[in-house]
C-alpha positions as a Python dict, from the first residue, in 0.01 Angstrom:
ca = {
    (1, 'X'): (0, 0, 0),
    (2, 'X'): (-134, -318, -97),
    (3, 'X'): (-143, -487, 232),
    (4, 'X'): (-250, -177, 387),
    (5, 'X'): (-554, -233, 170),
    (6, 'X'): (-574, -590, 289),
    (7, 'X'): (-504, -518, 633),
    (8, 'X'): (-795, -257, 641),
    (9, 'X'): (-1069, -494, 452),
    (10, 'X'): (-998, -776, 705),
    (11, 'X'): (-1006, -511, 993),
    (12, 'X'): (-1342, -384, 889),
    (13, 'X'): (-1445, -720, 821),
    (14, 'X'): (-1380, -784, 1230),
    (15, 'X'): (-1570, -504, 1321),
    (16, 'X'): (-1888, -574, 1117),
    (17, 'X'): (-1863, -872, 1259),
    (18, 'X'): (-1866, -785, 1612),
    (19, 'X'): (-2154, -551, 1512),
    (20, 'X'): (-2367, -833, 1444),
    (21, 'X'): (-2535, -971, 1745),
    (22, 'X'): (-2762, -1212, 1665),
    (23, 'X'): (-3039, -1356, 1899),
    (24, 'X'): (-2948, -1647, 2095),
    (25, 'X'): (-3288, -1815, 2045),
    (26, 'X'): (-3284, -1773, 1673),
    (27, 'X'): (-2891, -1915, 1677),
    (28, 'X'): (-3015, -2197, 1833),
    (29, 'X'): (-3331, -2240, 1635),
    (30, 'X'): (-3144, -2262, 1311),
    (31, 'X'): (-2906, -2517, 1459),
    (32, 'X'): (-3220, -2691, 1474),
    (33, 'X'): (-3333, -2670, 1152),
    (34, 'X'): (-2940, -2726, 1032),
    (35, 'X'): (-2969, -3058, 1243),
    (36, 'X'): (-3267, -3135, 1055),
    (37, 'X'): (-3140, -3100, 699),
    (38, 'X'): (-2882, -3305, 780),
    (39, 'X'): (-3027, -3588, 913),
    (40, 'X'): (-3258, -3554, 597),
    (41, 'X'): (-2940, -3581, 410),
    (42, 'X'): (-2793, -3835, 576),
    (43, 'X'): (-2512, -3622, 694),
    (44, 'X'): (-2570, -3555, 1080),
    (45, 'X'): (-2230, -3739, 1146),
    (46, 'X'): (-2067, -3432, 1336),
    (47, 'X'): (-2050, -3609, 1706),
    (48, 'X'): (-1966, -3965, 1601),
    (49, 'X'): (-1626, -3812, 1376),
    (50, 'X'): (-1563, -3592, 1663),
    (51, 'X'): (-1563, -3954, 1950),
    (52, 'X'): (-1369, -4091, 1697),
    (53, 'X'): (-1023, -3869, 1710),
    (54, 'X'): (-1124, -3779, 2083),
    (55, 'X'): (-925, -4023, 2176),
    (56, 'X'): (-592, -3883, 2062),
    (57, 'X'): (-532, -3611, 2233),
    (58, 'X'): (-216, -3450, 2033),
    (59, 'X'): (-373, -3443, 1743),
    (60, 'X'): (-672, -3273, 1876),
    (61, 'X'): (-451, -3042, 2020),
    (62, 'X'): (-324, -2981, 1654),
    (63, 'X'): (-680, -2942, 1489),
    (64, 'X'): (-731, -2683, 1753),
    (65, 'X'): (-389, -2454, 1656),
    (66, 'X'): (-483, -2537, 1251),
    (67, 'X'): (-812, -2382, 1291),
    (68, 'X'): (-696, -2096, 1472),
    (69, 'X'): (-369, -2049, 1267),
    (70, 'X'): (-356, -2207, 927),
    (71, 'X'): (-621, -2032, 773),
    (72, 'X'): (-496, -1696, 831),
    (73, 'X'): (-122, -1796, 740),
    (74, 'X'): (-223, -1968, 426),
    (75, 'X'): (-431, -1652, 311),
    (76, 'X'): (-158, -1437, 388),
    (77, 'X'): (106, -1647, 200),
    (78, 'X'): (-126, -1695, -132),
    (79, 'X'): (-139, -1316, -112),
    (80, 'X'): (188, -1240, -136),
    (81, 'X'): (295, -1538, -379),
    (82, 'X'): (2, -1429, -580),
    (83, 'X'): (132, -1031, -590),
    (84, 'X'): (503, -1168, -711),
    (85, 'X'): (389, -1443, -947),
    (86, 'X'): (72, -1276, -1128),
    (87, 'X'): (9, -892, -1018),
    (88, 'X'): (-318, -924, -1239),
    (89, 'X'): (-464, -1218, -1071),
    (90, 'X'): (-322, -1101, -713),
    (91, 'X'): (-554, -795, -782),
    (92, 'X'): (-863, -1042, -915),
    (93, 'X'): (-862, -1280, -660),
    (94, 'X'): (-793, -1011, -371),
    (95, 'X'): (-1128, -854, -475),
    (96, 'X'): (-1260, -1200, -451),
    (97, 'X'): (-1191, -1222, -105),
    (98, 'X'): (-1303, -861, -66),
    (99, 'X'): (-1643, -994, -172),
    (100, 'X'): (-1634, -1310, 43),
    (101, 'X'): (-1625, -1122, 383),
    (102, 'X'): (-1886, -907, 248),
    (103, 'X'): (-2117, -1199, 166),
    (104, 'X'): (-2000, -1366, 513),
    (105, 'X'): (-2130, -1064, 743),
    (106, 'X'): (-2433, -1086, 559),
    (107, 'X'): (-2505, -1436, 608),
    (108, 'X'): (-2438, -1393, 981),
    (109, 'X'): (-2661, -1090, 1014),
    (110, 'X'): (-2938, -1304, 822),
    (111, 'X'): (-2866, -1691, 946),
    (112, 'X'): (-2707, -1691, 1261),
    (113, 'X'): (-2617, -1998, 1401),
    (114, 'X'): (-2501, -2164, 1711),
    (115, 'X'): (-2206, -2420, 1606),
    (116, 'X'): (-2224, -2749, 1793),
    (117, 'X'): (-1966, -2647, 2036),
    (118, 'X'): (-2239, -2455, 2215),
    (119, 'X'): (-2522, -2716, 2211),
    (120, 'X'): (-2642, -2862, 2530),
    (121, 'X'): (-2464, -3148, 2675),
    (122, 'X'): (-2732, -3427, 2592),
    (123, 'X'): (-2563, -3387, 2186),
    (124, 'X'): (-2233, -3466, 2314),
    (125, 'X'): (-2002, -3187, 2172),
    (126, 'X'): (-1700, -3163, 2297),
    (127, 'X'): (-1528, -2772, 2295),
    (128, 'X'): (-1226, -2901, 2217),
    (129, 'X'): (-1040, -2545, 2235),
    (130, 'X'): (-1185, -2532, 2598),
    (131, 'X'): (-1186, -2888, 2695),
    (132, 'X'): (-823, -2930, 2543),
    (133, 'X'): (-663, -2667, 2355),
    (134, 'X'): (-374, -2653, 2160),
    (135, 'X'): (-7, -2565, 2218),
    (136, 'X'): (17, -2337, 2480),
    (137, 'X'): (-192, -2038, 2428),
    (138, 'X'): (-243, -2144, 2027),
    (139, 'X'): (-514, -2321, 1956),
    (140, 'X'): (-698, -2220, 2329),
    (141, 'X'): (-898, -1969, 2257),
    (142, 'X'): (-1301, -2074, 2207),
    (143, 'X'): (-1308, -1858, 1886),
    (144, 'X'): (-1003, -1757, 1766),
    (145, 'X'): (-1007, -1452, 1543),
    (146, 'X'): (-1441, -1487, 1501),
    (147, 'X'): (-1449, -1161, 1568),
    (148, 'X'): (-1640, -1179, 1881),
    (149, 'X'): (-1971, -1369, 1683),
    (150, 'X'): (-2001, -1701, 1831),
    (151, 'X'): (-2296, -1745, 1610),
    (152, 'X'): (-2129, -1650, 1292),
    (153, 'X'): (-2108, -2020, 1196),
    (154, 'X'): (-2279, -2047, 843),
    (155, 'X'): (-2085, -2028, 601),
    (156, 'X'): (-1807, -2156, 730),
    (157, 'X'): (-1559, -1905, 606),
    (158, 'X'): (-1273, -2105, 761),
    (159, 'X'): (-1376, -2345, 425),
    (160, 'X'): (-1436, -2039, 210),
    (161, 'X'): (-1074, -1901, 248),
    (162, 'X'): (-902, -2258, 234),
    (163, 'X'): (-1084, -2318, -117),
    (164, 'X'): (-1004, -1963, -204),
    (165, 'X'): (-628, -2067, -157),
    (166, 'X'): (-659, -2374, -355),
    (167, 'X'): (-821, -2164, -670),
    (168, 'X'): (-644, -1905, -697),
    (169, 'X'): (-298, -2070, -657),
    (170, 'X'): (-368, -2338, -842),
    (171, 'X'): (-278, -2249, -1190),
    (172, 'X'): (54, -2063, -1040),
    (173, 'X'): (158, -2377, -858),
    (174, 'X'): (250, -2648, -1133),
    (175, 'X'): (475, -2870, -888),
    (176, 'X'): (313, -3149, -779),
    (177, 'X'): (391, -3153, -425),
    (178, 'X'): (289, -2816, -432),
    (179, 'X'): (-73, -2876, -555),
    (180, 'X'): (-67, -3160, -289),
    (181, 'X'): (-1, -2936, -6),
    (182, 'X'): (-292, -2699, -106),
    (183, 'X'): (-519, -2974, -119),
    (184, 'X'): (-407, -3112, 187),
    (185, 'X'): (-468, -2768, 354),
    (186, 'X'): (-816, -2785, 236),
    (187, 'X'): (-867, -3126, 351),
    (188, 'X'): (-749, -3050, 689),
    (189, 'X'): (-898, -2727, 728),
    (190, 'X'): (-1234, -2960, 693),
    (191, 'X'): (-1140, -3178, 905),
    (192, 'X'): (-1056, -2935, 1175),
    (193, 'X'): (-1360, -2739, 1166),
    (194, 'X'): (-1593, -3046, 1277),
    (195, 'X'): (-1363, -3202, 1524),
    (196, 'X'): (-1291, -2893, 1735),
    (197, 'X'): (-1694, -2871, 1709),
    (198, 'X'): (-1705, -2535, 1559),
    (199, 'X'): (-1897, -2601, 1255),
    (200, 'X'): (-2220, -2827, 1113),
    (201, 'X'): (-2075, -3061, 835),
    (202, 'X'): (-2380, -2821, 587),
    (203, 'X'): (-2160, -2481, 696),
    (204, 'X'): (-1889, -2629, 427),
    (205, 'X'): (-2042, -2651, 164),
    (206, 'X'): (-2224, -2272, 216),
    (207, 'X'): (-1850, -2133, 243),
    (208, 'X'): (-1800, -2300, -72),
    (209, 'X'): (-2105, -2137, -195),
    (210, 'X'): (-1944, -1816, -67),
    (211, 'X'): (-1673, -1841, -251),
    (212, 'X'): (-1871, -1900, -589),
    (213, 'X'): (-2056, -1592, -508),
    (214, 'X'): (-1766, -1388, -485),
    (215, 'X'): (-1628, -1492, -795),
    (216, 'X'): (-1889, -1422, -933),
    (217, 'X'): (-1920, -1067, -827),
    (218, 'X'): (-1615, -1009, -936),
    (219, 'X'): (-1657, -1112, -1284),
    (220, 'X'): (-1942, -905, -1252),
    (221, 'X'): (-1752, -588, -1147),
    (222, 'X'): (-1464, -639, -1361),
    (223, 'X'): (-1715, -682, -1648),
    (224, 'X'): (-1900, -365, -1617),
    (225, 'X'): (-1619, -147, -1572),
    (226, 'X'): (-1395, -312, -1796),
    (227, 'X'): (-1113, -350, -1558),
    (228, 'X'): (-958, -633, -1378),
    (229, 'X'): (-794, -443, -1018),
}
């Protein structure tokens, strides 16, 4: 029953998300303004870390199977660790993520985005997951499990679940080396995300964001009708 439940959130999830169509010329206007802000910030580094790992073509290959992979895997796994070590929080943070698709399809019907995989040539993107791939038919796809959106790139949600993963196993997981592998999976869920060029370095942080507005919600939820499932 309880991944049935799952199952069907992520499912509709997919389908919203194939619902939303957004206009090519306003995708590609807000990559504009996203290219902006960054260079504003001093964070418009996206092409130069992607030359820099270009050059190594296995592990390119890898970024390209963890973005298409890990995330779901590592979702999957917290979920059920999270369901035999602490039913209460398993039902808490499943909500969470409940809330962070929600807030997801809304951001992509309101700010949709074209990722730098699908700028014009003169930036110098690479589509790694065309241009390379991964391991056979892993990693190969251009968007893996989007949804059929390929302007559903802020907030990265492939950052949203990967921090959700870290916070809500993190006070089940007292082993070191366990705590180190879910910050590693965060780390290289970053990483992958702007070397396969699917995602501005400012689409991190707004899955972050995502995150904290889920939690939020939640509490919210929970609050007002006094129950924690």
């Amino acid at each position: 029953m309880q991944a049935a439940v799952v199952i069907a959130a992520y499912q509709s999830y997919r389908f919203g998300r194939m619902a939303i169509r957004g206009s090519r010329e306003v995708a590609f206007r807000h990559a504009a303004q996203i290219i902006d802000a960054e260079k504003k910030l001093g964070l418009f580094h996206e092409q130069t870390l992607q030359q820099w790992f270009l050059g190594c073509e296995p592990f390119i290959r890898f970024l390209d199977l963890y973005y298409g992979v890990a995330h779901f895997v590592a979702v999957v796994l917290a979920l059920v660790l999270l369901w035999r070590w602490a039913p209460p929080r398993y039902r808490f943070w499943r909500n969470v993520f409940g809330w962070m698709l929600v807030l997801g399809l809304i951001a992509f019907a309101v700010y949709p985005l074209a990722p730098p995989r699908l700028m014009p040539a003169s930036f110098g993107f690479v589509d790694t997951a065309v241009e390379i791939g991964g391991f056979g038919p892993l990693g190969r796809e251009t968007d893996i499990g989007a949804g059929g959106n390929e302007f559903a790139a802020m907030p990265s949600l492939h950052i949203a679940w990967a921090t959700w993963v870290v916070v809500a196993l993190w006070s089940s997981v007292s082993k070191r080396w366990g705590r180190g592998l879910l910050v590693t999976h965060l780390f290289m869920t970053h990483l992958a995300v702007v070397i396969t060029a699917k995602h501005w370095i400012l689409d991190a942080p707004a899955g972050s964001a995502a995150l904290g507005g889920a939690f939020l919600l939640e509490r919210t939820r929970a609050r007002i009708t006094g129950s924690g499932s």
